[in-house]
Structures are given as C-alpha cells and as structure tokens.
DSSP file (Angstrom, degrees, kcal/mol; ACC not computed):
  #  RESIDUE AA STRUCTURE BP1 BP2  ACC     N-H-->O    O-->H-N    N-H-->O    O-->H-N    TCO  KAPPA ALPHA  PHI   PSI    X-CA   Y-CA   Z-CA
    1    1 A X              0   0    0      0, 0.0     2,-0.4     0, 0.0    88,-0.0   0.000 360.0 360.0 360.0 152.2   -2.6  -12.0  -17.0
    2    2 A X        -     0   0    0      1,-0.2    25,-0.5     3,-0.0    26,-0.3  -0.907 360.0-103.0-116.6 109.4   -2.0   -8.5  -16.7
    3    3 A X        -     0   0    0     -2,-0.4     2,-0.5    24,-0.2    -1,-0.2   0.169  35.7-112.9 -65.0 150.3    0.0   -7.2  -13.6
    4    4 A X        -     0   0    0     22,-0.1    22,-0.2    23,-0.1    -1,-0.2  -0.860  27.1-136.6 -98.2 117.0   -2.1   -5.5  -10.7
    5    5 A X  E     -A   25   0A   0     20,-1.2    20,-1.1    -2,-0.5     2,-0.4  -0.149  16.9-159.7 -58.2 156.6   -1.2   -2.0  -10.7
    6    6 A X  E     +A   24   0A   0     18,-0.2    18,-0.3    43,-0.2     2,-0.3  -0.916  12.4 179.9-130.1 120.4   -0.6   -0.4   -6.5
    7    7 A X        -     0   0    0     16,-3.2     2,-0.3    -2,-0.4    43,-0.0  -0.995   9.2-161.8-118.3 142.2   -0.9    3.4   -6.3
    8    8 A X        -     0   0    0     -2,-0.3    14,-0.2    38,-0.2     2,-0.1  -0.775  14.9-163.2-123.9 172.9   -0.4    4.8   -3.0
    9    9 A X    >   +     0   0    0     12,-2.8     3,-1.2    -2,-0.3    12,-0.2  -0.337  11.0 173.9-140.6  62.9   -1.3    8.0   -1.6
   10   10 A X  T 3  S+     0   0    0     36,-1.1    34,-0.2     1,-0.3    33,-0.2   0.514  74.0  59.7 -65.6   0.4    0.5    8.8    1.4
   11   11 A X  T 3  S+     0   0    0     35,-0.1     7,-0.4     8,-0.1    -1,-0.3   0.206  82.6 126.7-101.9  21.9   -0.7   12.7    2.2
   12   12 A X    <   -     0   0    0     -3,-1.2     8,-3.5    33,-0.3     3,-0.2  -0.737  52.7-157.1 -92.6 159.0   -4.6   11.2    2.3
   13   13 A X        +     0   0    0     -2,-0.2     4,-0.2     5,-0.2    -1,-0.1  -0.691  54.5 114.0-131.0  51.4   -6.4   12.0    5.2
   14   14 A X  S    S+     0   0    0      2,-0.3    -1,-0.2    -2,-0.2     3,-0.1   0.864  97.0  24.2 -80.9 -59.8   -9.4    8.7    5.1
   15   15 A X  S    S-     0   0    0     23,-0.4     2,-0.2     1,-0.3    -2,-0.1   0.738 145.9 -28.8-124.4 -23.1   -8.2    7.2    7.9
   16   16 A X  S >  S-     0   0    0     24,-0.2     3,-3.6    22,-0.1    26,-0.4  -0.796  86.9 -60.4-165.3 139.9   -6.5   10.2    9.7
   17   17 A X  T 3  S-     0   0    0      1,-0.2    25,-3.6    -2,-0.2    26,-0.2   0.095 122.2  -6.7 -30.6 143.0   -4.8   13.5    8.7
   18   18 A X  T 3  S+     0   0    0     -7,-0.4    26,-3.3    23,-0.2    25,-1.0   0.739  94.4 134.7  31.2  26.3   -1.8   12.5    6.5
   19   19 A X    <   -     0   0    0     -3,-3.6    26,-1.7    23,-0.3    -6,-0.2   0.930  52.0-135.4 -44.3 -52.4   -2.2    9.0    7.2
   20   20 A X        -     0   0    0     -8,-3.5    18,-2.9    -4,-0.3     2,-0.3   0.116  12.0-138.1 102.3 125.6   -1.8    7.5    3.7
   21   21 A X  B     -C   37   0B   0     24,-0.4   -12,-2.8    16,-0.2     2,-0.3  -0.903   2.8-154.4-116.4 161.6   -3.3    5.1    1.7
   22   22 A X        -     0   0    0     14,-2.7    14,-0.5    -2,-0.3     2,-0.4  -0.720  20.0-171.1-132.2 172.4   -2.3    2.1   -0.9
   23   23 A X        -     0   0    0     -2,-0.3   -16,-3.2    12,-0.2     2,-0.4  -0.801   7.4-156.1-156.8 115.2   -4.6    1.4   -3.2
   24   24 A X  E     -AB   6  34A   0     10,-1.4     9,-2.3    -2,-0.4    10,-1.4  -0.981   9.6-170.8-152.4 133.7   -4.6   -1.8   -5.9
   25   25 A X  E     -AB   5  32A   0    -20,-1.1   -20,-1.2    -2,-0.4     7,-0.3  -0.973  25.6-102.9-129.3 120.0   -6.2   -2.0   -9.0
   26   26 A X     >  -     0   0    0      5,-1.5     4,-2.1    -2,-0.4   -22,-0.1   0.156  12.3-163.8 -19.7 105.8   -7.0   -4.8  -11.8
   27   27 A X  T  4 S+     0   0    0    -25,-0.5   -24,-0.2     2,-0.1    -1,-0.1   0.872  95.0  63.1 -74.4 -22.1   -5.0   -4.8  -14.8
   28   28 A X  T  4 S-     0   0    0    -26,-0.3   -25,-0.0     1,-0.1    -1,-0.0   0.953 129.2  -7.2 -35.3-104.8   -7.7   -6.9  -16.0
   29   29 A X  T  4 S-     0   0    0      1,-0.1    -2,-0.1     3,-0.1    -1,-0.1   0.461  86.3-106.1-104.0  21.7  -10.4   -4.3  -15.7
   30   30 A X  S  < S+     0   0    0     -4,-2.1     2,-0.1     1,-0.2    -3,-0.1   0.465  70.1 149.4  95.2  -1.8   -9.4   -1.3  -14.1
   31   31 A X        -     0   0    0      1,-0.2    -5,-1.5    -6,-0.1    -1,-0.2  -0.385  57.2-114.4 -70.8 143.9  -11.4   -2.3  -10.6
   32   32 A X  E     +B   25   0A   0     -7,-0.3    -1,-0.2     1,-0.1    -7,-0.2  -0.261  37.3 177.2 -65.6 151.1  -10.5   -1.4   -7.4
   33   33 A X  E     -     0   0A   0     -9,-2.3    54,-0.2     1,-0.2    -8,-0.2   0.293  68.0  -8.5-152.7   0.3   -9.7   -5.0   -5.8
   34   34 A X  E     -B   24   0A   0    -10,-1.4   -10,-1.4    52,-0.1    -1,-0.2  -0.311  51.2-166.6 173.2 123.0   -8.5   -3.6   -2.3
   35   35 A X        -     0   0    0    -12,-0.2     2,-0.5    -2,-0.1   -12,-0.2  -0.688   7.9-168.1 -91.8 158.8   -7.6   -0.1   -0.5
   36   36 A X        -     0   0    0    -14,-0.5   -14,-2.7    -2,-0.2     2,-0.4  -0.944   9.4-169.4-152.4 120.3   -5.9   -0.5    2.7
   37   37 A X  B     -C   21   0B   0     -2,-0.5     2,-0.3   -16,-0.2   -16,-0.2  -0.961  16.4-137.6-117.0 128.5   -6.0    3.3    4.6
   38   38 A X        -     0   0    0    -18,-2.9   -23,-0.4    -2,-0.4   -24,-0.2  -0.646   8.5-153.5 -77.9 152.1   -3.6    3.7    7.8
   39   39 A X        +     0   0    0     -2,-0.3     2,-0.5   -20,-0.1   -22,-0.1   0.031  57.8 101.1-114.1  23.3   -5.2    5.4   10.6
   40   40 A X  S >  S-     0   0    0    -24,-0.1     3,-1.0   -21,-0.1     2,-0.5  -0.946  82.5-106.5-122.4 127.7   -2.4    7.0   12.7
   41   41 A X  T 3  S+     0   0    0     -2,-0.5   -23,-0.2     1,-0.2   -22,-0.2  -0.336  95.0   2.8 -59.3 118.3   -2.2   10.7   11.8
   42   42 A X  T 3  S+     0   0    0    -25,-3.6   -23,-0.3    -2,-0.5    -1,-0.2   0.991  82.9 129.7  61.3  67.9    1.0   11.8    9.6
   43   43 A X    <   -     0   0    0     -3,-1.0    26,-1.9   -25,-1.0    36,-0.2   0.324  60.4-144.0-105.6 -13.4    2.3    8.2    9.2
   44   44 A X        -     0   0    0    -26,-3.3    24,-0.4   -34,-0.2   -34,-0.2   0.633  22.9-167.5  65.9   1.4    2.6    8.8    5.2
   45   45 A X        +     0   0    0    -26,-1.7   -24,-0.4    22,-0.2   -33,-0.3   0.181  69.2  28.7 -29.5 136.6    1.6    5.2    4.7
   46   46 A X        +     0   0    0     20,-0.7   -36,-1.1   -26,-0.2    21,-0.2   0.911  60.1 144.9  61.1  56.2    2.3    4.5    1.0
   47   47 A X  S    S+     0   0    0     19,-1.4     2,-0.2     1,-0.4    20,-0.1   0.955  88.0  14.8 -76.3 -26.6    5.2    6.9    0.4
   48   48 A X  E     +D   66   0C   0     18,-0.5    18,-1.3     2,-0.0    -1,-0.4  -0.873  66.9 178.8-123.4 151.1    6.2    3.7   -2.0
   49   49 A X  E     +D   65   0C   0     -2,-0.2     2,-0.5    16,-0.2    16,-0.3  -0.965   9.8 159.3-143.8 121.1    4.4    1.0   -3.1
   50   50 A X  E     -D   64   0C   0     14,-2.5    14,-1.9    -2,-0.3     2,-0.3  -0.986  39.6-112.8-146.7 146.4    5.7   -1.6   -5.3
   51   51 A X  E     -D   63   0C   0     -2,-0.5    12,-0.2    12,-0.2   -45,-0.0  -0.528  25.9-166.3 -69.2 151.0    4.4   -5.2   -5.9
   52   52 A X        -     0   0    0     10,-1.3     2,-0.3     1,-0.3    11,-0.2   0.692  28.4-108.0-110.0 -31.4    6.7   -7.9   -4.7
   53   53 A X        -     0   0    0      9,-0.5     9,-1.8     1,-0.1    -1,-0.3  -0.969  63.5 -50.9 125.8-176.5    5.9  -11.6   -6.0
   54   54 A X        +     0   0    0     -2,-0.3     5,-0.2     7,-0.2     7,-0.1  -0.682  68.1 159.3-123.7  70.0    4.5  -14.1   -3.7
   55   55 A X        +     0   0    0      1,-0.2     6,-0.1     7,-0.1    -1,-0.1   0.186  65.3  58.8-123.9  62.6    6.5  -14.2   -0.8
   56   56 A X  S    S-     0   0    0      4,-0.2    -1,-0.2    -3,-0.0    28,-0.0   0.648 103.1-122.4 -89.5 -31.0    4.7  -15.6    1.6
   57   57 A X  S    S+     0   0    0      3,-0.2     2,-0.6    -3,-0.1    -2,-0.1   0.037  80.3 108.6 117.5 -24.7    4.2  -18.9   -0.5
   58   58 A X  S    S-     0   0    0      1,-0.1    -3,-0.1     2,-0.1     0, 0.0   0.306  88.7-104.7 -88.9  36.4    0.3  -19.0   -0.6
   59   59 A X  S    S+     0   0    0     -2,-0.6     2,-0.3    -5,-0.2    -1,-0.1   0.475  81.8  98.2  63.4   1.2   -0.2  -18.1   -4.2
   60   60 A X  S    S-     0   0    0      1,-0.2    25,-0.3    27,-0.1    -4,-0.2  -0.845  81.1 -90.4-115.0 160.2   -1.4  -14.6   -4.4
   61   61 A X        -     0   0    0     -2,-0.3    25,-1.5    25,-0.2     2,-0.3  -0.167  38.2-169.8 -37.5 150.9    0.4  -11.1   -5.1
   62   62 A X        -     0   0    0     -9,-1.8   -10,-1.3    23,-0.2    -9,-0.5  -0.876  16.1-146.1-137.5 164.8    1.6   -9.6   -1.6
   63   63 A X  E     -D   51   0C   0     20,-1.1    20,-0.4    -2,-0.3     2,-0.3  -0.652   7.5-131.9-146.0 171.8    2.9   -5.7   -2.2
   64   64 A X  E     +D   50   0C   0    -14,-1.9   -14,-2.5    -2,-0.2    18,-0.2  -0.818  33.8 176.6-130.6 140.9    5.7   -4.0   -0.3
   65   65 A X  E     -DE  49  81C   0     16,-1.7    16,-1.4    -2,-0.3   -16,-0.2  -0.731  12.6-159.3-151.7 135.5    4.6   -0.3    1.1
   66   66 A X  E     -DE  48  80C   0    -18,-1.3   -19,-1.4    14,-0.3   -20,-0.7  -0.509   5.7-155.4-114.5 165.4    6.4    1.7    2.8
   67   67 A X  E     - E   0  79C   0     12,-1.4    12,-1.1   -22,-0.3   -22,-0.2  -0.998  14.4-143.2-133.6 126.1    5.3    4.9    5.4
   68   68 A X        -     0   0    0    -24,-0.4     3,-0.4    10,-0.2     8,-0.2   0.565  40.2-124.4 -77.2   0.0    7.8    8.0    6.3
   69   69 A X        -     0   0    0    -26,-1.9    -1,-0.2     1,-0.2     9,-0.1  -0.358  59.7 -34.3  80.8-169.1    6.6    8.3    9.7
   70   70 A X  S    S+     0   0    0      7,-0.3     2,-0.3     1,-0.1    -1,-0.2   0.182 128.5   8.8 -84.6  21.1    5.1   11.9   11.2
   71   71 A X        -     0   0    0     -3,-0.4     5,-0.4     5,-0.3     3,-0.4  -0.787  59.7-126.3 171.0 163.7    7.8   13.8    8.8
   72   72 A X  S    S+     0   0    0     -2,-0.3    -3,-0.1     1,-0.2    -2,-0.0   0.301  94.5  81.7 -93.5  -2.4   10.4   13.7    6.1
   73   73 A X  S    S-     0   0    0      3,-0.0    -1,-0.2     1,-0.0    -2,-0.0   0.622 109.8-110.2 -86.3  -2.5   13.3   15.5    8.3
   74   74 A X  S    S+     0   0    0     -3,-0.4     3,-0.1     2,-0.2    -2,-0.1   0.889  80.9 133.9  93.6  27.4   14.0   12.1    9.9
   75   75 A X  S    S+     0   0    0      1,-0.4     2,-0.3    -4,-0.2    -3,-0.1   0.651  76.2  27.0-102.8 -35.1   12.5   13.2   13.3
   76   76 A X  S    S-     0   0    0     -5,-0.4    -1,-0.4    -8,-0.2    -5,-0.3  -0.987  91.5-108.1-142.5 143.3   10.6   10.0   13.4
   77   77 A X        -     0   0    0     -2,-0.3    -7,-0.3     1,-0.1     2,-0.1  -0.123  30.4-121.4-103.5 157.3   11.3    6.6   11.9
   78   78 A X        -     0   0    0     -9,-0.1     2,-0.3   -10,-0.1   -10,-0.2  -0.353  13.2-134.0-107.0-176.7    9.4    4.8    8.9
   79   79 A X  E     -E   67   0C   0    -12,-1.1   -12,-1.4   -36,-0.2     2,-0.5  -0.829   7.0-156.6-124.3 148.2    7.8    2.0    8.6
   80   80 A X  E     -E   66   0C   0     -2,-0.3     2,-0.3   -14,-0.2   -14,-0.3  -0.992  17.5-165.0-124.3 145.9    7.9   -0.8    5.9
   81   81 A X  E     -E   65   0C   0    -16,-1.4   -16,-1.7    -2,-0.5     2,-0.5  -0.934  21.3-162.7-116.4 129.2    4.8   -3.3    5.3
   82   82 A X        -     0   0    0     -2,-0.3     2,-0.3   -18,-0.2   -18,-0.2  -0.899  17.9-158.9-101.4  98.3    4.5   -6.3    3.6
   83   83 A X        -     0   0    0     -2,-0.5   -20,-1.1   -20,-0.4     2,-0.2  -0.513  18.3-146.3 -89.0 149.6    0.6   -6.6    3.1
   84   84 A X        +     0   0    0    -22,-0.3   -22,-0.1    -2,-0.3   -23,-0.1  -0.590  59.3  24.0-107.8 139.6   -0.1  -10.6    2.5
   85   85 A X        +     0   0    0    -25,-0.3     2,-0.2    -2,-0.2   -23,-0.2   0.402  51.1 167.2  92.5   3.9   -2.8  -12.0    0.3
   86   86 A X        -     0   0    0    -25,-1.5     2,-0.6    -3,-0.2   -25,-0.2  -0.516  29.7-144.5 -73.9 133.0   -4.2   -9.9   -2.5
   87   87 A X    >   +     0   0    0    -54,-0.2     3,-0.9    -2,-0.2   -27,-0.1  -0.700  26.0 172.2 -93.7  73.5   -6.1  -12.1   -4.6
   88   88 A X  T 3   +     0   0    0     -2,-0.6    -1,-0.1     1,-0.2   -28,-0.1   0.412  55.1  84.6 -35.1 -24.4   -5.6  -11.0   -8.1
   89   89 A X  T 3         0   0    0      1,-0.3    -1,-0.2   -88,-0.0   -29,-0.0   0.618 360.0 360.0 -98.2  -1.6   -7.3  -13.9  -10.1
   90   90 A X    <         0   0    0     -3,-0.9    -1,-0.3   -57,-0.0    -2,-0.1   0.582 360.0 360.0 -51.4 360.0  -11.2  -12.6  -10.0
C-alpha cells in the first residue's frame, strides 16, 4: 500500500481569512480522502503536516499538523494537532 500523502495549506481562507487547511490524499488513486479547514482567522493551521503512524492504537493513519497562531513574530502561540482516524484502506 502506498503512503497517504498530507499537504497543508496554512494561508487558505475556507474556513476564515488565513485560517489554514490540511488536506490528505490517496496514494492509491490520487483522491481526496479528507480536508480538515480551521476556522479561526490567521491561526495558519497546517504550517506542517506530516503523517505520524498509528498512535492512538485503533488501526488507521493519524497525522501531526501544526498552526503558527495569528503571526510568525511569535506575538501569539502555535498550536500542534494530532487529528485521529484517517481511514486510509478504501
């Protein structure tokens, strides 16, 4: 099986200006298989994205993404996310 790619896209404005988005796609066939968009304006959600493993335990990918907060001078603290649960095997 073919690793599931995560590209994130933290300057997108879907869910609010400069929210951020993650984005994971099928190395199988190239399908979108889940977006996850933040919704708090300039949170930078997905400044990194990296898959992780399974560690929760329950048998699917879970991804590490991180967010830089409302700026990059360090004026406000970031965030890191473990999103849970991706089910890869369709």
């Amino acid at each position: 099986m073919l690793a599931d790619p995560n590209v994130a896209a933290y300057t997108s404005g879907e869910g609010a200006p400069g929210a951020g988005k993650a984005v994971v796609i099928s190395g199988k066939d190239g399908s979108v298989l889940r977006t996850i968009t933040h919704t708090v304006a300039g949170e930078n959600f997905g400044v990194d994205a990296l898959g992780i493993g399974d560690v929760t335990g329950d048998g699917l990918t879970d991804f590490f993404v991180t967010a830089a907060g409302i700026s990059f001078t360090g004026a406000a603290p970031g965030t890191a996310y473990v999103v849970a649960g991706l089910d890869h095997r369709r």
